[in-house]
N, CA, C and O atoms as a printed pandas DataFrame, in Angstrom:
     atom_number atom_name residue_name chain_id  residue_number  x_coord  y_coord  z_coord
0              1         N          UNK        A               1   33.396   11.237  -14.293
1              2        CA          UNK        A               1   33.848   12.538  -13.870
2              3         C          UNK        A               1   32.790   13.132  -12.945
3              4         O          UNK        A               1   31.644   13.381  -13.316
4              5         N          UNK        A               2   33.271   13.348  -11.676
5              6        CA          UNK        A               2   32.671   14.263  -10.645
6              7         C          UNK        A               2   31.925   15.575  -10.984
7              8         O          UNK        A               2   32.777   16.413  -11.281
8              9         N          UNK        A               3   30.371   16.220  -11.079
9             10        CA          UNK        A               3   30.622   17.016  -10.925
10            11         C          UNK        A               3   31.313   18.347  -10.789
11            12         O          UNK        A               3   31.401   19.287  -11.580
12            13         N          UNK        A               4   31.834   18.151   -9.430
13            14        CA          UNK        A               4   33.024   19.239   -8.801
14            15         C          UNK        A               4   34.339   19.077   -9.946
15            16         O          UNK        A               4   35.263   19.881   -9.825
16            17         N          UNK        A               5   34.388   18.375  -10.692
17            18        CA          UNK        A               5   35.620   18.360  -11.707
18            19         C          UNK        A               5   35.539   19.550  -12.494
19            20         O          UNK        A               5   36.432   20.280  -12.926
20            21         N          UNK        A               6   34.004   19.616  -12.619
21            22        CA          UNK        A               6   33.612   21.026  -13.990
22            23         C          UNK        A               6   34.004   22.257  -13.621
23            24         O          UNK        A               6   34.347   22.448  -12.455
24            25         N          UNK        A               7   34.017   23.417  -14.679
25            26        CA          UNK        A               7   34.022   24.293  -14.121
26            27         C          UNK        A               7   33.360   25.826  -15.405
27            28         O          UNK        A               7   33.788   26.326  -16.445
28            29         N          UNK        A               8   32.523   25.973  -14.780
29            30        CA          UNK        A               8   31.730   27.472  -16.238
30            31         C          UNK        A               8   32.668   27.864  -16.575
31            32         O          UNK        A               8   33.462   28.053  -15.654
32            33         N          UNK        A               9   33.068   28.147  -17.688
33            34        CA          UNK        A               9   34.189   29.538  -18.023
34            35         C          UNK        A               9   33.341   30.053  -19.109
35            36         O          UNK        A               9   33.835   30.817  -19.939
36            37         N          UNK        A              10   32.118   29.703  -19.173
37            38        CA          UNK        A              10   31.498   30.937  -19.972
38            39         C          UNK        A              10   29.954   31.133  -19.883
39            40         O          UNK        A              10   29.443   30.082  -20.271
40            41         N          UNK        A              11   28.898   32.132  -19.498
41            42        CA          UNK        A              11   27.364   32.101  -19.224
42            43         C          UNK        A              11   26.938   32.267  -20.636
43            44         O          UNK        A              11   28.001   31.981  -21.187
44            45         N          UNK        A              12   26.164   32.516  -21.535
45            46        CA          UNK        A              12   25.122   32.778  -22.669
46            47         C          UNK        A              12   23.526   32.781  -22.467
47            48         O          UNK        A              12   22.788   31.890  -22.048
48            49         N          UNK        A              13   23.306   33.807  -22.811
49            50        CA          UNK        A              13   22.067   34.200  -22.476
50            51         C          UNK        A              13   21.289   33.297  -24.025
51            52         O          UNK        A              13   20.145   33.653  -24.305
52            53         N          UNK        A              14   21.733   32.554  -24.633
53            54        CA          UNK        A              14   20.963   31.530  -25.441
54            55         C          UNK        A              14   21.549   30.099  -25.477
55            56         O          UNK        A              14   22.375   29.697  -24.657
56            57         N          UNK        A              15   21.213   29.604  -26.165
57            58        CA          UNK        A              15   21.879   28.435  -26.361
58            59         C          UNK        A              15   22.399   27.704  -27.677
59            60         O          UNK        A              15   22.832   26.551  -27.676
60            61         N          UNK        A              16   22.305   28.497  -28.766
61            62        CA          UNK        A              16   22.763   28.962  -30.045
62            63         C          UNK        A              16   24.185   29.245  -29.680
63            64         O          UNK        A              16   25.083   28.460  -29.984
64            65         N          UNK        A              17   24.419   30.458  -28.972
65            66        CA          UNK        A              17   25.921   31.108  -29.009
66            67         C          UNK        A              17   26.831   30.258  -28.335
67            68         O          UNK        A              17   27.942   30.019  -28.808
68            69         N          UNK        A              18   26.299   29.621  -26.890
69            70        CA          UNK        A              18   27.050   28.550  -26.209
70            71         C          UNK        A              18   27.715   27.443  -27.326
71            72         O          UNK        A              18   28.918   27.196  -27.413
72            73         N          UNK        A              19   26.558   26.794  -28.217
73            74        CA          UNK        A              19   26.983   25.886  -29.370
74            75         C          UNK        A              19   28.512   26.487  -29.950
75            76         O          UNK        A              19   29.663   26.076  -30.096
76            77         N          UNK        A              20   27.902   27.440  -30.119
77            78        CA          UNK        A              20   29.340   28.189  -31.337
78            79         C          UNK        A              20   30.793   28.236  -30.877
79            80         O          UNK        A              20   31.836   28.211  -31.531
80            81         N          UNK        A              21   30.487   28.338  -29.096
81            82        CA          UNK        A              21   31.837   28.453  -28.529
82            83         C          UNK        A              21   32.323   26.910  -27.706
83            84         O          UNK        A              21   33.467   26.682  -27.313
84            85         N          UNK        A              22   31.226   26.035  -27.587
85            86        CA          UNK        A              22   31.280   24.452  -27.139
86            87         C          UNK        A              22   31.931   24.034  -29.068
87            88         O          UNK        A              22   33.122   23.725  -29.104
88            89         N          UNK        A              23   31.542   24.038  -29.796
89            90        CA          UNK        A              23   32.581   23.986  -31.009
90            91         C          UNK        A              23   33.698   24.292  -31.267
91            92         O          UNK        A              23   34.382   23.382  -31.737
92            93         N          UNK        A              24   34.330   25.583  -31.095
93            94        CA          UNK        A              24   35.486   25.875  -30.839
94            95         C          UNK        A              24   36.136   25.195  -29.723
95            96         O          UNK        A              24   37.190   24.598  -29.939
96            97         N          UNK        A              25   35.689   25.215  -28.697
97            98        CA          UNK        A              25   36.515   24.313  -27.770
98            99         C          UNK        A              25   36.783   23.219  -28.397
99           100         O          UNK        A              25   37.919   23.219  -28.871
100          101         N          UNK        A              26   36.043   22.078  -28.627
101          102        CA          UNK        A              26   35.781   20.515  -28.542
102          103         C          UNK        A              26   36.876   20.785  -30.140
103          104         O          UNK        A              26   37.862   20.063  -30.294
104          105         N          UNK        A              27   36.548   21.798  -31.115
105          106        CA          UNK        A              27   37.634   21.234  -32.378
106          107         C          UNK        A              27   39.133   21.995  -31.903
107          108         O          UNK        A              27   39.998   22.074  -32.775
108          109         N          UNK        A              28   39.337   22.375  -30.960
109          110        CA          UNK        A              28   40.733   22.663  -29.992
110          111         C          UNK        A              28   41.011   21.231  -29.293
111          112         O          UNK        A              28   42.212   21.018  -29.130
112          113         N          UNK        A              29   40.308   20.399  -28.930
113          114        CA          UNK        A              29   40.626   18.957  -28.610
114          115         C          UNK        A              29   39.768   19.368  -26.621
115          116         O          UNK        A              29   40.129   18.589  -25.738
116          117         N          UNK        A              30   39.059   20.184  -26.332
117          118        CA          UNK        A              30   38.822   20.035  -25.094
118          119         C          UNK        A              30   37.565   19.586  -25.221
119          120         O          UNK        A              30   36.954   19.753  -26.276
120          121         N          UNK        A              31   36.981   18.915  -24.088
121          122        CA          UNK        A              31   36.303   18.136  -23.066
122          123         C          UNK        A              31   34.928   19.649  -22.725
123          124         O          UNK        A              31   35.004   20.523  -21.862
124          125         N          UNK        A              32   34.005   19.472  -23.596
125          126        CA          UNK        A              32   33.171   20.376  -23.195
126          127         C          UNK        A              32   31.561   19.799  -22.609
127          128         O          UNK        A              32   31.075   18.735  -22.992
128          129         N          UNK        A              33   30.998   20.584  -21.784
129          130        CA          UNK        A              33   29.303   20.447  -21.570
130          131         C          UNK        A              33   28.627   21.542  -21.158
131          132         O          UNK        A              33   29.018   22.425  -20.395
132          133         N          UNK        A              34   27.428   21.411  -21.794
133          134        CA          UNK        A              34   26.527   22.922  -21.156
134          135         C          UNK        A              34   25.745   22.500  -20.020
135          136         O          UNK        A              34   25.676   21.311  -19.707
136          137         N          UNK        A              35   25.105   23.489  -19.337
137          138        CA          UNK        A              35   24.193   23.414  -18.059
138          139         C          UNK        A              35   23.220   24.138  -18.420
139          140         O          UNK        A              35   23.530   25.236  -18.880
140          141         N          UNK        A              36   22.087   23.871  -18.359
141          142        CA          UNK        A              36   20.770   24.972  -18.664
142          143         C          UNK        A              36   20.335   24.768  -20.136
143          144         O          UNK        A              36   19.138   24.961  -20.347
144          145         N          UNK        A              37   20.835   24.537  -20.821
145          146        CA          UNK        A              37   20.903   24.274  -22.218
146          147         C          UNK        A              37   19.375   24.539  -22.612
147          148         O          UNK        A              37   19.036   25.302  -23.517
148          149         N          UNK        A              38   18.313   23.646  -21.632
149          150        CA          UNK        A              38   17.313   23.490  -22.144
150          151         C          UNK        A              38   16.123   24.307  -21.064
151          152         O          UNK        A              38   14.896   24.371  -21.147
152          153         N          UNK        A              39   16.935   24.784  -20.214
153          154        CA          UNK        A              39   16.318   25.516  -19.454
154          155         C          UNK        A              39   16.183   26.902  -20.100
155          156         O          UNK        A              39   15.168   27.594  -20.030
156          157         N          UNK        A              40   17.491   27.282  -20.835
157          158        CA          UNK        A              40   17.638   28.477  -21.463
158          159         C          UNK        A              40   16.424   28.890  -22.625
159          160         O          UNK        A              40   15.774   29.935  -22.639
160          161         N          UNK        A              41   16.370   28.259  -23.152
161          162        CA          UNK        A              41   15.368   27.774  -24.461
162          163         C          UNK        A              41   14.316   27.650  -23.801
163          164         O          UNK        A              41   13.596   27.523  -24.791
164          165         N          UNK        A              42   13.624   27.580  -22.973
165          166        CA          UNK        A              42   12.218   27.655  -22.301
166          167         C          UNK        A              42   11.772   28.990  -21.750
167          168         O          UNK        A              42   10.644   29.449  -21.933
168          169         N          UNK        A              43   12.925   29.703  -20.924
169          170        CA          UNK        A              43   13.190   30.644  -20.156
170          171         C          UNK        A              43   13.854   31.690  -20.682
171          172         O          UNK        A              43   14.624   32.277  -19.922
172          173         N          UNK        A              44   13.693   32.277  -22.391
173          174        CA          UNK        A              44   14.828   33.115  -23.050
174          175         C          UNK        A              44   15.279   34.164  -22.457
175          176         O          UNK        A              44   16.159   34.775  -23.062
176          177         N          UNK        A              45   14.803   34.731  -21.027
177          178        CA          UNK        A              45   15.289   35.875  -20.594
178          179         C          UNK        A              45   16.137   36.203  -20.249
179          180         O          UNK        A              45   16.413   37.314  -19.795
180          181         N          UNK        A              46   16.945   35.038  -20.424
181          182        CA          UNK        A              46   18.455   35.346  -19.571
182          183         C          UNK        A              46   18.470   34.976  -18.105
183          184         O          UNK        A              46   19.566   34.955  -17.543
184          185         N          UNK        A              47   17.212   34.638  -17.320
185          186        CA          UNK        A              47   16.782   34.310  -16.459
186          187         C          UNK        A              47   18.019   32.968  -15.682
187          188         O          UNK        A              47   18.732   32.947  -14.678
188          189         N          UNK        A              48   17.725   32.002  -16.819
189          190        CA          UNK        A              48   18.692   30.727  -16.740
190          191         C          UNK        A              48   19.465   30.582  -17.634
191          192         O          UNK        A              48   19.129   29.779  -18.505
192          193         N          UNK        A              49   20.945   31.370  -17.795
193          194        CA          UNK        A              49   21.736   31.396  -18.389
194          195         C          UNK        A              49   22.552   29.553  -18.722
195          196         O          UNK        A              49   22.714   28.600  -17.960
196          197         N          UNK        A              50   22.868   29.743  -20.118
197          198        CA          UNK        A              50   23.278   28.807  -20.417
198          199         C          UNK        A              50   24.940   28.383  -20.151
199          200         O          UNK        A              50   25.734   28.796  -20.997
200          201         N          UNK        A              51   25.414   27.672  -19.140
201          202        CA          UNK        A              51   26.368   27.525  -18.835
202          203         C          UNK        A              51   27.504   27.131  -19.907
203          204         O          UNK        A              51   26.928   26.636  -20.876
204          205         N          UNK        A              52   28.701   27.156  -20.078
205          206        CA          UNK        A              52   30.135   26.409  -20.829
206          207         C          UNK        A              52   31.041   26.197  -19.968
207          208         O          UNK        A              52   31.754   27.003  -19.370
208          209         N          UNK        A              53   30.958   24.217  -19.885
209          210        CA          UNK        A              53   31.635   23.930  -18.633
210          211         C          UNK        A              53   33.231   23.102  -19.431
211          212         O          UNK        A              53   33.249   22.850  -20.635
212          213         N          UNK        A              54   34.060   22.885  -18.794
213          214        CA          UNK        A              54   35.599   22.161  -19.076
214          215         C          UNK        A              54   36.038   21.702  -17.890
215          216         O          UNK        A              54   36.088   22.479  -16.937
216          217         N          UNK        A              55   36.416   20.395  -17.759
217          218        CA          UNK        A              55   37.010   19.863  -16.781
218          219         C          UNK        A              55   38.076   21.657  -16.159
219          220         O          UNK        A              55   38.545   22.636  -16.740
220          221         N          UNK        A              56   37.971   21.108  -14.541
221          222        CA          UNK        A              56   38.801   21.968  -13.594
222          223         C          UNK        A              56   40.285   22.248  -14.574
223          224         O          UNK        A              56   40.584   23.343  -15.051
224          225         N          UNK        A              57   40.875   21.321  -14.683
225          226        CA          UNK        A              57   42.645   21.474  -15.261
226          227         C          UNK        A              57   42.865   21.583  -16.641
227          228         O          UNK        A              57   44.005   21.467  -17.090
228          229         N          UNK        A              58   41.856   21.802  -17.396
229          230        CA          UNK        A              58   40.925   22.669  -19.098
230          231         C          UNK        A              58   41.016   23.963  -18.409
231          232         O          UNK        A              58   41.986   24.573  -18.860
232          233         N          UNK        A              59   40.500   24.524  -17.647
233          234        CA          UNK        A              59   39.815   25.946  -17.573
234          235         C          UNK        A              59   40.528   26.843  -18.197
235          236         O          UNK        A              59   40.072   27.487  -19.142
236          237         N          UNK        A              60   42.325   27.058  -17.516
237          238        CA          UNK        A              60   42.841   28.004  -17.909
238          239         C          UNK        A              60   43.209   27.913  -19.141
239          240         O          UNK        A              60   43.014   28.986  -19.713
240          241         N          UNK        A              61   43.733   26.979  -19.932
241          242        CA          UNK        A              61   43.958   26.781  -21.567
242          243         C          UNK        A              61   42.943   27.227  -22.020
243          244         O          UNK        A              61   43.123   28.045  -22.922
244          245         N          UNK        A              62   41.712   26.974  -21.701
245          246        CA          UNK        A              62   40.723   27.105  -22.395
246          247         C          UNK        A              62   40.125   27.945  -22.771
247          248         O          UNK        A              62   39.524   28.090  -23.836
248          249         N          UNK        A              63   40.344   29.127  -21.177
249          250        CA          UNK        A              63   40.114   30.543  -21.585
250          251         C          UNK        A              63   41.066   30.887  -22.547
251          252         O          UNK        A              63   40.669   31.252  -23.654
252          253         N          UNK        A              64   42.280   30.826  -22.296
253          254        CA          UNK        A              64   43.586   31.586  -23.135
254          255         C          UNK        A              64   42.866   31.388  -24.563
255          256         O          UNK        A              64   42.499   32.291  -25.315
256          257         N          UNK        A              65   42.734   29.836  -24.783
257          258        CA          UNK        A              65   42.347   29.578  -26.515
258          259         C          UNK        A              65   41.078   30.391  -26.431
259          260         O          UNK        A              65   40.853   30.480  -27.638
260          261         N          UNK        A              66   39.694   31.311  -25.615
261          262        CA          UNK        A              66   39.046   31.842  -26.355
262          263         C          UNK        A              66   39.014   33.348  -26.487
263          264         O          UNK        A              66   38.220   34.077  -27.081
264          265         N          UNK        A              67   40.744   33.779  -25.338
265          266        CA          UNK        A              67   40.744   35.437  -25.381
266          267         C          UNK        A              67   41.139   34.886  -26.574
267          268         O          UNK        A              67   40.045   34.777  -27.127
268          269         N          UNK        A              68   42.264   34.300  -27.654
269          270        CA          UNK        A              68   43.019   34.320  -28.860
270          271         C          UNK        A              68   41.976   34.246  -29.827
271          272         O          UNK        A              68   42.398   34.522  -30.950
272          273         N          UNK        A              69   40.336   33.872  -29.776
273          274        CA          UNK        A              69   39.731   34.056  -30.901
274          275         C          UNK        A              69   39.158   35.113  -31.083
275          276         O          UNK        A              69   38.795   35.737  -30.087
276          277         N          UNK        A              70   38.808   35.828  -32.859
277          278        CA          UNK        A              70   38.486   37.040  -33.128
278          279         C          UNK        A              70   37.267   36.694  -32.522
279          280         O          UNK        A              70   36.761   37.783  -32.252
280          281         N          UNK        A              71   36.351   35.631  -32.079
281          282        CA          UNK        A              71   35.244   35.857  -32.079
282          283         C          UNK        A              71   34.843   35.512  -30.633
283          284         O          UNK        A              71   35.266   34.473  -30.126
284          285         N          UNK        A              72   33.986   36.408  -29.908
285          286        CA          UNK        A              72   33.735   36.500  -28.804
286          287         C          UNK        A              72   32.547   36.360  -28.200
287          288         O          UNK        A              72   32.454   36.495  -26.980
């Protein structure tokens, strides 16, 4: 998979909270990866936000499945 296939649909200023919502995706059955992950964790300022990426043709399901969770 290309790169350009990915696409953020979510920033986190840690890399704890990214986990919580890369879980929810992946036990919904989607195709998840972070960016910064470990940049974030070096850099806690928010500086290098921790990316939540889903293939391009994931994105929009993917948001829908995380406006539908109580947890945000």
């Amino acid at each position: 998979m290309a790169k350009s296939d990915l696409i953020v649909i979510r920033r986190f200023s840690n890399e704890g909270e990214a986990q919580i919502v890369k879980s929810l995706l992946e036990s919904a059955g989607f195709e998840c990866y972070m960016t910064n992950e470990f940049t974030s964790q070096v850099w806690p300022t928010g500086l290098f936000a921790c990316g939540l990426c889903v293939k391009a043709e994931d994105a929009e399901r993917a948001n829908e499945f995380l406006e539908a969770q109580p947890v945000k």
